[in-house]
Legacy VTK file of the C-alpha trace (Angstrom):
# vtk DataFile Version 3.0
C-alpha trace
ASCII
DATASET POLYDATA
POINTS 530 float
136.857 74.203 28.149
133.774 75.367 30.679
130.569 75.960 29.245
130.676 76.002 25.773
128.288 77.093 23.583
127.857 77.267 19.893
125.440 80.237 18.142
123.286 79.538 14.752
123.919 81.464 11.781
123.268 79.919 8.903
122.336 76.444 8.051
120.955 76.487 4.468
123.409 78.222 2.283
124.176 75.790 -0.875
127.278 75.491 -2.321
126.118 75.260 -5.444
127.913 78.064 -7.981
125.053 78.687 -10.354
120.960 78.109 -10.724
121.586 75.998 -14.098
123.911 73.567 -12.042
122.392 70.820 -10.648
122.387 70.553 -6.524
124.655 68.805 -4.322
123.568 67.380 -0.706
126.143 69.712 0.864
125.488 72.821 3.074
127.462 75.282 4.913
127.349 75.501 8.463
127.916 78.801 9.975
128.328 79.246 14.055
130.100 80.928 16.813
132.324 79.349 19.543
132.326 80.597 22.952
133.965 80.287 26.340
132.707 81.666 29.359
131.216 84.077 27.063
134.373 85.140 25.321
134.998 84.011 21.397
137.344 80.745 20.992
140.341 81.414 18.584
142.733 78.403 19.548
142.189 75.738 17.296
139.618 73.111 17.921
138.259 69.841 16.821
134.623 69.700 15.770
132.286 66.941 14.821
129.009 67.056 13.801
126.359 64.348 13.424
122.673 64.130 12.576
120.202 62.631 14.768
115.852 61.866 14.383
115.425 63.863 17.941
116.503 66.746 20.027
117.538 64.407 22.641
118.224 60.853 22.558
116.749 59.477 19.065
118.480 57.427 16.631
121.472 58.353 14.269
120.954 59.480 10.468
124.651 59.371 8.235
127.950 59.713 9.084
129.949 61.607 11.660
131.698 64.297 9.767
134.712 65.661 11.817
137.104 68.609 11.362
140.328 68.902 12.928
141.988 72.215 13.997
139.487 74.625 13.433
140.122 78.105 14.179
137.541 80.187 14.875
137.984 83.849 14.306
136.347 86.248 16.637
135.199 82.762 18.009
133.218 82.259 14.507
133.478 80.037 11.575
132.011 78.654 8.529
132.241 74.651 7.449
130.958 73.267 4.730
128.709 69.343 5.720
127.614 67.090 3.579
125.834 63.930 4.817
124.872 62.299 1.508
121.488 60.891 1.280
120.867 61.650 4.550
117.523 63.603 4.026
114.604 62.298 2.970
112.007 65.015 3.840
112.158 64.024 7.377
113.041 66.529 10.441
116.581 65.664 11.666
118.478 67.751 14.574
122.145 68.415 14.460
124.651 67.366 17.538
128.075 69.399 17.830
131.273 67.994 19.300
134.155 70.129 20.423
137.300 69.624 22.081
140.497 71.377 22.234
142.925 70.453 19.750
146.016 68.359 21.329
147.715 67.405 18.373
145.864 63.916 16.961
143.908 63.785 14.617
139.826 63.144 14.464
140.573 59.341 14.186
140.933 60.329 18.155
137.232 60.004 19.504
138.546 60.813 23.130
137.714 64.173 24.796
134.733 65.989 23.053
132.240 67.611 24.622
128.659 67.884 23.423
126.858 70.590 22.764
123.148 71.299 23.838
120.435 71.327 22.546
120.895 70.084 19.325
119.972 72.127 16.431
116.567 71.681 14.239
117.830 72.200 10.421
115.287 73.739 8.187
114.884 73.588 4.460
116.362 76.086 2.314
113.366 76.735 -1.310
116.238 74.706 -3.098
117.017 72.481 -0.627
113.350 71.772 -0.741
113.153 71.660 -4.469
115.906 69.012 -4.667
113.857 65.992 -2.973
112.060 66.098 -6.120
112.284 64.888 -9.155
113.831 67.537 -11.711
110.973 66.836 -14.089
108.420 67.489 -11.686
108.385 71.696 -13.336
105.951 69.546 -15.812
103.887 67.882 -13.644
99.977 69.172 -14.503
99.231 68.287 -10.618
100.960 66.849 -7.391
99.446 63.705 -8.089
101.264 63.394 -12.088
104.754 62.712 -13.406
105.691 64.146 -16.703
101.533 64.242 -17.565
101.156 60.979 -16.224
99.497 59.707 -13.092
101.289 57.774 -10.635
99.250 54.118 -11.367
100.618 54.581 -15.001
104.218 53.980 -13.530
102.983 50.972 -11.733
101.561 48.596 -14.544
104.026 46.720 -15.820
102.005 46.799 -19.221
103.510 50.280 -20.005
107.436 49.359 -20.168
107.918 48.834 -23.358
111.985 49.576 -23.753
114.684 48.254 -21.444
115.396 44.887 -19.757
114.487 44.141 -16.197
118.084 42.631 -14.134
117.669 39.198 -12.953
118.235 40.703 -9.717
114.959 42.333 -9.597
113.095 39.738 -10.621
111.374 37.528 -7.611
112.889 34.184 -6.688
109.383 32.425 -8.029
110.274 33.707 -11.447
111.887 30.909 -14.070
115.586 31.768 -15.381
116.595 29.932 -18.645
120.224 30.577 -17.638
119.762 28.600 -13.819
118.474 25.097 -12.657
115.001 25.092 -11.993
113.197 23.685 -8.666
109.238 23.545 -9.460
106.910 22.870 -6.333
103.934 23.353 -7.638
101.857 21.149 -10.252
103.429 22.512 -13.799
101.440 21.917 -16.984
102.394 22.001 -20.674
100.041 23.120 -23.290
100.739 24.468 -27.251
98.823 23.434 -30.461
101.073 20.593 -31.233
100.596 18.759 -27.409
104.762 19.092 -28.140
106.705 18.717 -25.558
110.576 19.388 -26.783
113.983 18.955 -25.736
117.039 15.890 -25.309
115.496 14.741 -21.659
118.687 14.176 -20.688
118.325 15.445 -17.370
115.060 14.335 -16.383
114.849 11.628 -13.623
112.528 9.544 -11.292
110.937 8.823 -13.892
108.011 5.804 -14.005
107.309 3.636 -16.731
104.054 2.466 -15.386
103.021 6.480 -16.388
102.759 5.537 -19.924
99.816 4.420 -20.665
99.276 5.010 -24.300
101.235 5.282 -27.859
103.348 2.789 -29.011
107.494 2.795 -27.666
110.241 2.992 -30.653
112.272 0.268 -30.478
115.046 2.018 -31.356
113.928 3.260 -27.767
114.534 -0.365 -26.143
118.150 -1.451 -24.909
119.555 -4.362 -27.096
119.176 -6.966 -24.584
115.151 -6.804 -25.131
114.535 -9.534 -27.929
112.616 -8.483 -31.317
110.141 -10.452 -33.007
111.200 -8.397 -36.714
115.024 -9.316 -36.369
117.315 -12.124 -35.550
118.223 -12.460 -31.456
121.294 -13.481 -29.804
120.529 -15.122 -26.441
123.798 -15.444 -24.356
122.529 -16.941 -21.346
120.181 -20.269 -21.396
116.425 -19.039 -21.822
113.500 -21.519 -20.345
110.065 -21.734 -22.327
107.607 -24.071 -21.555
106.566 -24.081 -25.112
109.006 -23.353 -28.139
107.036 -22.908 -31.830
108.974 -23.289 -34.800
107.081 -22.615 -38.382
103.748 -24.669 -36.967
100.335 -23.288 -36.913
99.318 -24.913 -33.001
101.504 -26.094 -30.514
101.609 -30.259 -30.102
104.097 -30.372 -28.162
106.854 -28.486 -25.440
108.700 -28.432 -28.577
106.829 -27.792 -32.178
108.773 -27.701 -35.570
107.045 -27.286 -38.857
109.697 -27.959 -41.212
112.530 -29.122 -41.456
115.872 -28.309 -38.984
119.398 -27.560 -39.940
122.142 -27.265 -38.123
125.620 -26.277 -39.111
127.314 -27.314 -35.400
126.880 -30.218 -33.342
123.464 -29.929 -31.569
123.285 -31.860 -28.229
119.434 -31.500 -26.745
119.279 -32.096 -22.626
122.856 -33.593 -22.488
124.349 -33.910 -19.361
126.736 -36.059 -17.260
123.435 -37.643 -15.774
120.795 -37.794 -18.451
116.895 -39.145 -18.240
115.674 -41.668 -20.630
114.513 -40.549 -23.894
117.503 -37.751 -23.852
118.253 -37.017 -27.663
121.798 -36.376 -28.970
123.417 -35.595 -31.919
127.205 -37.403 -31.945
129.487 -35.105 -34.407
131.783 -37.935 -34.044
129.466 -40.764 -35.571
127.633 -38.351 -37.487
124.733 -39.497 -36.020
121.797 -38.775 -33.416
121.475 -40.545 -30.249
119.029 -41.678 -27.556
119.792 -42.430 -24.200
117.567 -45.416 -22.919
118.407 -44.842 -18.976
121.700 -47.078 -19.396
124.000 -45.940 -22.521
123.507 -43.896 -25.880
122.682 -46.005 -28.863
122.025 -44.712 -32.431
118.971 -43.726 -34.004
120.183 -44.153 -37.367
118.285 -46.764 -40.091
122.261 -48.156 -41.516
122.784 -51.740 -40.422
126.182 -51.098 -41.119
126.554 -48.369 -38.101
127.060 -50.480 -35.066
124.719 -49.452 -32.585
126.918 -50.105 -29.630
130.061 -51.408 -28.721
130.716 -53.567 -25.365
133.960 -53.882 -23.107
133.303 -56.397 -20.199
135.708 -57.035 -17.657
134.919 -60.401 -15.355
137.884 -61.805 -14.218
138.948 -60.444 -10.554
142.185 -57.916 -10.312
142.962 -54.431 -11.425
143.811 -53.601 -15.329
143.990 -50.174 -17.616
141.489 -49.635 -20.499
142.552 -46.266 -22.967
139.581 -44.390 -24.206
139.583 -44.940 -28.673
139.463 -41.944 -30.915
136.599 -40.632 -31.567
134.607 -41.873 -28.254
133.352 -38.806 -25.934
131.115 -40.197 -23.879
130.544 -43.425 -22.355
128.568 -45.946 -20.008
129.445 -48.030 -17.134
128.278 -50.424 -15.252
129.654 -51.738 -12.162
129.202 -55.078 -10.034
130.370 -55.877 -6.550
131.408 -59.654 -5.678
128.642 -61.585 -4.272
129.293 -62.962 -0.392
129.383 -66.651 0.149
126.991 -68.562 1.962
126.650 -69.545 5.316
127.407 -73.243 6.794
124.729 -75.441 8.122
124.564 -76.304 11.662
123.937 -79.261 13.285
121.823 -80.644 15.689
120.535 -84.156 17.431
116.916 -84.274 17.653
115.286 -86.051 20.320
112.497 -88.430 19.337
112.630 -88.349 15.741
113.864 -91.190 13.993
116.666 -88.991 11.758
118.966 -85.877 12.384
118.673 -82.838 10.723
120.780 -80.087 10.424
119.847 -76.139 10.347
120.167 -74.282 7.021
123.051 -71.537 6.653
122.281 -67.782 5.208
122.600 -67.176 1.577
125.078 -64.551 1.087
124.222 -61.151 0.097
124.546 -59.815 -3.257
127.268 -57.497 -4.675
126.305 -53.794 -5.259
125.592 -52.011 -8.714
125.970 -49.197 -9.910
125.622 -47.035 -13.546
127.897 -43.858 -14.429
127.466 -41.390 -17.823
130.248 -39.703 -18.057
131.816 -37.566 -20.949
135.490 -38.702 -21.553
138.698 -37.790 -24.123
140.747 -39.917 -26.405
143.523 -41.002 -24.626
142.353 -41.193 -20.963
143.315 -44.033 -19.238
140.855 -46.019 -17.317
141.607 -48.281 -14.273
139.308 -51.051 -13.761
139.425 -53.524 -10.989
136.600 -56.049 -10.382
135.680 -57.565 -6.883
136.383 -60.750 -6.126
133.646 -63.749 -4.760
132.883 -63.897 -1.317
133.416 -67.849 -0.135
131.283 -70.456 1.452
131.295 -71.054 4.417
132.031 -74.813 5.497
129.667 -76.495 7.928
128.395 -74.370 10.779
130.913 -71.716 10.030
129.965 -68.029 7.823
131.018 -66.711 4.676
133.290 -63.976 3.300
132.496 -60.845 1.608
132.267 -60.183 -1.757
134.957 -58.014 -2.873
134.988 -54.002 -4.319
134.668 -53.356 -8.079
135.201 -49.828 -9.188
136.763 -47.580 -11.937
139.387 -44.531 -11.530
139.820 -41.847 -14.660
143.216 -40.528 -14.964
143.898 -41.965 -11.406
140.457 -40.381 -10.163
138.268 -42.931 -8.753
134.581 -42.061 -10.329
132.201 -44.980 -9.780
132.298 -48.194 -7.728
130.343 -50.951 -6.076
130.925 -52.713 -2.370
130.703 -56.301 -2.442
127.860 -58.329 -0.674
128.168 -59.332 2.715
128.883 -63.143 3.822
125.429 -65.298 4.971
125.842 -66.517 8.576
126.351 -70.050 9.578
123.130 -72.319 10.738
122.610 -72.921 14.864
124.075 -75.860 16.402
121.292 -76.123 19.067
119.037 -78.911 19.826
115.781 -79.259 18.846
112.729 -79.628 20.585
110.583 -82.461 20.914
107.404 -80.929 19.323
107.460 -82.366 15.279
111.481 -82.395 15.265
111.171 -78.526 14.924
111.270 -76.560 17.994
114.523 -74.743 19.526
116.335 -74.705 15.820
117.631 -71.386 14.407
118.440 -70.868 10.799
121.591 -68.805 9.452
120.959 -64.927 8.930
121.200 -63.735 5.510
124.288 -61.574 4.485
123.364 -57.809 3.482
123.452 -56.356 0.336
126.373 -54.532 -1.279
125.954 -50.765 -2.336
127.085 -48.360 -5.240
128.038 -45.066 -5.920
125.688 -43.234 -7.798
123.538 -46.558 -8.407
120.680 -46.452 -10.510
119.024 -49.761 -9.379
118.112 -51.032 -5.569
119.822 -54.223 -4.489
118.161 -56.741 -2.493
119.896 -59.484 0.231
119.652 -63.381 -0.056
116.765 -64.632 2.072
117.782 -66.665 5.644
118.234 -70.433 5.922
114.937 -72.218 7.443
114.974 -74.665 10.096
115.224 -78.457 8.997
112.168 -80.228 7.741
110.315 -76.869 6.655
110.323 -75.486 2.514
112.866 -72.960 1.511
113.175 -69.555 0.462
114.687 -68.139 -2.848
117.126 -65.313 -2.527
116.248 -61.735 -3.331
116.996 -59.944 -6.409
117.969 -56.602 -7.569
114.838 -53.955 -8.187
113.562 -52.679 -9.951
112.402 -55.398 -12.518
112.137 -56.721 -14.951
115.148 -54.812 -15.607
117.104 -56.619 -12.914
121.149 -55.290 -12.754
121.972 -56.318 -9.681
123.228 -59.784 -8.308
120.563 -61.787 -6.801
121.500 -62.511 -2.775
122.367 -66.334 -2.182
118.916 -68.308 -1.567
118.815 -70.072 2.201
119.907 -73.228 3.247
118.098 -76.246 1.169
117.631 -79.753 0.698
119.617 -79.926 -2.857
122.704 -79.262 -2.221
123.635 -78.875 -6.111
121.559 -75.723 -6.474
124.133 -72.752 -6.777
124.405 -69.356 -8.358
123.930 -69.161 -11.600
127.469 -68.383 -13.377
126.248 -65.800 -15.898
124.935 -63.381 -12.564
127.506 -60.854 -11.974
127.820 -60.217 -7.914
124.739 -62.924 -7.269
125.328 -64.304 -3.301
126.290 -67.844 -2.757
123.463 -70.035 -1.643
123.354 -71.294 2.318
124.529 -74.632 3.507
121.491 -77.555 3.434
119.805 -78.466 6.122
118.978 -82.222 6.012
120.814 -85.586 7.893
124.092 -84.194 7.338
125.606 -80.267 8.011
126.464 -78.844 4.426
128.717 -76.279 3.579
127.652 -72.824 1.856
128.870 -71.949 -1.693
130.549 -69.369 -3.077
129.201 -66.528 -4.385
129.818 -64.590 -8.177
132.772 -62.431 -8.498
131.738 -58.651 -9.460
131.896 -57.508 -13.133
132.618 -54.340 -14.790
131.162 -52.976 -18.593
131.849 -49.885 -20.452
129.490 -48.736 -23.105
129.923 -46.801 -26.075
LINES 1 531
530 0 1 2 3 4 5 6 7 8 9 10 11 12 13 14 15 16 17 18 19 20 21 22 23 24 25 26 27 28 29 30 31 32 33 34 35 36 37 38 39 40 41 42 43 44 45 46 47 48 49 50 51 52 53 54 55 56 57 58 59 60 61 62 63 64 65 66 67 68 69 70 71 72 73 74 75 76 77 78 79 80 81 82 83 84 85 86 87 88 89 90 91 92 93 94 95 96 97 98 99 100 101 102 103 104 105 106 107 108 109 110 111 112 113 114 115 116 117 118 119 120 121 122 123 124 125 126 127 128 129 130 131 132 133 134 135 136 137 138 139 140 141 142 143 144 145 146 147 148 149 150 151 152 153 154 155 156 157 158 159 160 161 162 163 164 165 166 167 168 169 170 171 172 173 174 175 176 177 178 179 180 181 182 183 184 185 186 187 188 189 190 191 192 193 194 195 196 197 198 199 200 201 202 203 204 205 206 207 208 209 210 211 212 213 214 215 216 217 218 219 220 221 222 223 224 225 226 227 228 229 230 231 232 233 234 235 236 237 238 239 240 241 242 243 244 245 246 247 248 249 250 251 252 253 254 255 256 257 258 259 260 261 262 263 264 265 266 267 268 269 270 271 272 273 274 275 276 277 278 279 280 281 282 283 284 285 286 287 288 289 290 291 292 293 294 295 296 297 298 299 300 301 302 303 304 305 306 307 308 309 310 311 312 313 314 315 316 317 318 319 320 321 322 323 324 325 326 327 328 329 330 331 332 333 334 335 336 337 338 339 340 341 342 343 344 345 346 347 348 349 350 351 352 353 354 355 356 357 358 359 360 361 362 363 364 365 366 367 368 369 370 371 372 373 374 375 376 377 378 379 380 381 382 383 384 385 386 387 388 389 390 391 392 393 394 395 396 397 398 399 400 401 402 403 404 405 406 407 408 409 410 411 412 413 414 415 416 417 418 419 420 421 422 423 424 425 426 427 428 429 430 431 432 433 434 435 436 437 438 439 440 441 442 443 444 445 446 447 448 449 450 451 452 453 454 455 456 457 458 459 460 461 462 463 464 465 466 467 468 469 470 471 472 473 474 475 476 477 478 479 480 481 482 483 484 485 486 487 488 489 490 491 492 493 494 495 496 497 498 499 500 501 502 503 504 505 506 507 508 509 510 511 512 513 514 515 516 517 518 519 520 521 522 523 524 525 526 527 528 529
């Protein structure tokens, strides 16, 4: 199409059928169509759009298209309606045309605009519509039904109607959604009440509270009361424990008398200290442990306070635990070693020989076990033998093992002493027949397993012509438990250990005119307690 051009006729004609009806934002559009300056009458498709210029500007509503228009006499008459397009403003309408070639307006392809746009102008009811119907009332242009326009901003006037959530700021509280609060927030009524479960609160400090007094019913039941009776499953420590006594005397304080309906056992263990008290369900009786064994505390001569099972002869044999008996002592001895052998030696310029004394053997070990037991078990006992003396300038043996097994578990023993050493055979010097002699070394003590008590080693032989040495005994004393070691060589030849000393060393070979041999020393001993 060349040069076409579109004529204004009528822009502001409303549609609407009668003055009591209320308006519609549609208008009809009245124009002419022209080519080359003769009228179009082939169909053609129009569209029409509103802009905020005559040229270039900014869009306002939608496109409104019609397809296969017909002009008569190159004229025709649509009727547009672009909504809520106008808002008082000026706005300019644009005209599309192209020849129709079949498609429909969903085709965008081949129009040609139209210039200059066209200014619309408001119609007296066009103009009366962007108003509010009940503005006929309004006393002046700055009132609303008799009302000015700050009335209809003070939220103090609504009184009818509910405001949505949705136009309610994000700042305002909803009962019916969680709650974030950023600021400081501050509770205040008559009562100083705050209510509600709490259930949801959290982060919460109990160093905040500061006053009142907590329910207990608020406490979990693991906190102890002082108004009720507690339950403590696990083992509480007190430095002081109270019971019924106006002042504390003592770690432990009762005022009255105790009862107990079960066995009561107070610091028992496999290992007890001294002055541990017991009760003994068994014997129906309490108990105190003296560092050693249990013995009664009960006033009835005809309770035995103890009862003894020694085992002294060397070898292995089974003891059965009695009925009744759940915990016992023992005591364990090593064999002592034998003594050392004199030596011999000429001596040049003295008018008799002497010999050099042998080491006195050492003493077995020792050792005490507590141990809680069942009736039945089988205990194996086997006691060390005696280390032997040796004969003239020769060494002794070693004592021999004692130790117990339960149930085939060995649980306490004791080594035997180690053998004393046999005297020099060296010359001696011309200065006082002593010089250049060299007694026998002592033999070492024994040990035990889990031993209570020290053991000591016999002392060494001296060289001829000089006093002797005793052995050593077991420490601590005066409660001595342990064998004495073998005392070094000596003029008497008769002294030996004493029979009734479990594990004691045998005593060093004399020195004197003639080389003696060392004795023998104690075998080991073993003694269970109950």
């Amino acid at each position: 199409m060349k040069n076409p051009w579109v004529t204004f006729l009528a822009a502001c004609a409303l549609t609407a059928p009668a003055l009591a009806q209320p308006l519609t934002t549609a208008f009809v559009y009245q124009g002419e169509l022209r080519s080359a300056g003769a009228p179009i009458t082939t169909p053609h498709d129009v569209r029409f759009s509103l802009w905020t210029a005559p040229a270039a500007g900014s869009p306002i509503g939608p496109v409104l298209c019609i397809d296969n228009l017909t002009p008569i006499d190159g004229r025709f008459t649509s009727s547009l309606d672009f909504g809520a397009a106008f808002a008082g403003q000026r706005l300019y309408l644009q005209i599309e045309v192209k020849v129709d070639v079949g498609t429909d307006c969903s085709d965008a392809s081949g129009f040609t605009t139209l210039v200059p746009r066209q200014e619309l102008t408001a119609a007296p009811y066009a103009a009366y519509a962007a108003y509010a119907v009940v503005a006929g009332s309004a006393q002046s242009s700055t009132q609303l039904n008799g009302q000015p326009a700050s009335f209809y901003t003070n939220a103090a006037n609504l009184n009818a109607g509910t405001i949505p959530d949705a136009r309610l700021a994000p700042t305002v509280a909803r009962t019916n959604a969680t709650q974030t609060f950023s600021g400081q927030t501050t509770f205040s009524n008559p009562l100083n009440i705050f209510a509600g479960t709490g259930t949801d609160l959290t982060s919460l400090n109990a160093s905040n509270i500061t006053f009142g007094t907590l329910a207990t019913a608020r406490l979990p039941a693991t906190i102890a009361r002082t108004d009720q009776t507690n339950l403590f499953t696990v083992a509480q420590e007190m430095s002081t424990l109270r019971i019924n006594a106006a002042g504390a005397l003592a770690p432990l304080h009762v005022g009255g008398e105790g009862y107990f309906t079960q066995a009561v056992r107070v610091g028992h263990t496999n290992s007890p200290r001294a002055g541990t008290i017991r009760f003994n369900q068994t014997t129906r009786n309490f108990e105190g442990y003296n560092g050693a064994w249990w013995r009664s505390l009960t006033d009835d001569s005809t309770v035995p306070l103890q009862i003894t099972v020694g085992f002294n002869t060397p070898g292995s044999t089974n003891w059965f635990v009695p009925s009744g008996v759940v915990s016992i002592g023992i005591e364990v001895w090593g064999g002592g070693g034998g003594g050392g052998g004199a030596g011999t030696s000429l001596i040049q310029n003295c008018s008799n020989p002497a010999a050099t004394g042998g080491g006195g053997g050492g003493s077995g070990g020792y050792a005490l076990h507590i141990m809680d037991v069942t009736p039945g078990d089988t205990l194996t006992i086997s006691v060390g033998n005696a280390g032997s003396g040796g004969p003239s300038s020769a060494n002794g043996t070693a004592g021999g093992i004692s130790s117990v097994r339960l149930n085939g578990v060995l649980v306490v023993q004791a080594t035997g002493g180690n053998p004393g050493l046999a005297g020099a055979n060296e010359a001696l010097g011309a200065d006082n027949c002593a010089s250049g002699a060299t007694a026998g070394a002592p033999g070492t003590p024994g040990s035990g397993s889990l031993a209570n008590f020290s053991n000591a080693s016999g002392n060494p032989g001296i060289r001829a012509r000089r006093a002797y040495n005793l052995g050593g005994c077991g420490l601590p004393p005066p409660d001595i438990r342990a064998g004495c070691g073998g005392q070094g060589g000596t003029p008497v030849s008769s002294i030996s250990p004493s029979p009734d000393s479990a594990g004691q060393g045998g005593t060093g070979g004399q020195f004197g005119t003639s080389a003696g041999a060392g004795t023998n020393g104690n075998p080991g001993r073993v003694r269970i307690l109950y």
